[in-house]
N, C-alpha and C positions, 0 to 999 in steps of 0.2 A: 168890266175890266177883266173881270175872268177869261171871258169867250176870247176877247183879245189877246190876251195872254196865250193861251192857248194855241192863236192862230201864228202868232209868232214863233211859239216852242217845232209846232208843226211845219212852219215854213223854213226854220234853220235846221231841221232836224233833213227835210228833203233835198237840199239844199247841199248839205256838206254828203248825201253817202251819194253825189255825183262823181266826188274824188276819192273815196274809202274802195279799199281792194286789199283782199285774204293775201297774205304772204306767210307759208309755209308748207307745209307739205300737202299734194294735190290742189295746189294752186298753179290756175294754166297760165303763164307768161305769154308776154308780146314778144318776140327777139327781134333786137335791133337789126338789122339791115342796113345796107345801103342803098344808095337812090338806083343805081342800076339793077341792083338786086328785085327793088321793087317795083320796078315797070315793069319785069317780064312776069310777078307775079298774075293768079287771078282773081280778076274782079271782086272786090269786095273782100279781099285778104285782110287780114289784121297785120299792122305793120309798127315799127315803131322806127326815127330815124335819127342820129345826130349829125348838126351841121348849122348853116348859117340862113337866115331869112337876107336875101341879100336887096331885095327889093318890092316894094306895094306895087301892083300892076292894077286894081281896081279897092276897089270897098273892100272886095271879102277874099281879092286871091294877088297870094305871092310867089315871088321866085326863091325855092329853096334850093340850098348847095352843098355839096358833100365832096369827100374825097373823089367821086369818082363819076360826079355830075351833077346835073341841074332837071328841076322837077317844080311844077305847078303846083301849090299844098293850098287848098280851100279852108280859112281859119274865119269861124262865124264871128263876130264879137262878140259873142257871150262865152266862148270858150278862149279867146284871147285872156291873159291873165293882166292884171293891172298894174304893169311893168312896165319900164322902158328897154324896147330891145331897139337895137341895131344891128347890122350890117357885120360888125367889128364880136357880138356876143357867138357864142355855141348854145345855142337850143336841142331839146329834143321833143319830135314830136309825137305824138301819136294817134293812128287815125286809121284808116282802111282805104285799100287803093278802089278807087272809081277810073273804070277804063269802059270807054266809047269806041265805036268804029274810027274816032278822030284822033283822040288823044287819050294819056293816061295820068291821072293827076292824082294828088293823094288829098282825102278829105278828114281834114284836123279834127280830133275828139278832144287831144287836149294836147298846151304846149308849157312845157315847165323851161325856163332859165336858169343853164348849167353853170356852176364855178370854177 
């Protein structure tokens, strides 16, 4: 029972500091952006964005929108949160831009549902 216990303490304890982050002084911030803002960025930039998921295009990638466009955002299921979003919510997300010779898309690390 112990060792069990144990493995559970150990597994919520890994678990929750996927979402824990220092907020005060010399703590490095994401600045939000917008989507236009963050396609010209580069590759692998840290980015954060607000706006709307306005549509599922496969399993794991959507169409995001912003004041000032539209952008492909790769959200894994494990980082989707257990929410119901739509079309009609404001999310923000945040993730790091992945740009290819083809396209540039942003890859979700995490998305929270704004009020």
């Amino acid at each position: 029972m112990f060792k069990g216990l144990i493995v559970v303490v150990f597994t919520s304890l890994f678990s929750l500091s996927t979402f824990a982050a220092f907020v005060g002084p010399g703590a490095t911030s994401i600045q939000t952006v917008t989507v236009k803002e963050a396609i010209e960025l580069a590759d692998d930039s840290k980015v954060a964005l607000q706006g709307s998921l306005v549509k599922q295009t496969s399993a794991e990638h959507y169409l995001f929108k912003d004041q000032s466009g539209e952008v492909m955002v790769e959200i894994d299921p494990e980082d989707f949160p257990h929410v119901t979003v739509t079309p009609e919510d404001k999310v923000r997300i945040t993730g790091e831009v992945d740009s290819d010779w083809s396209e540039t898309k942003i890859d979700v690390e995490y998305l929270e549902l704004l009020k």
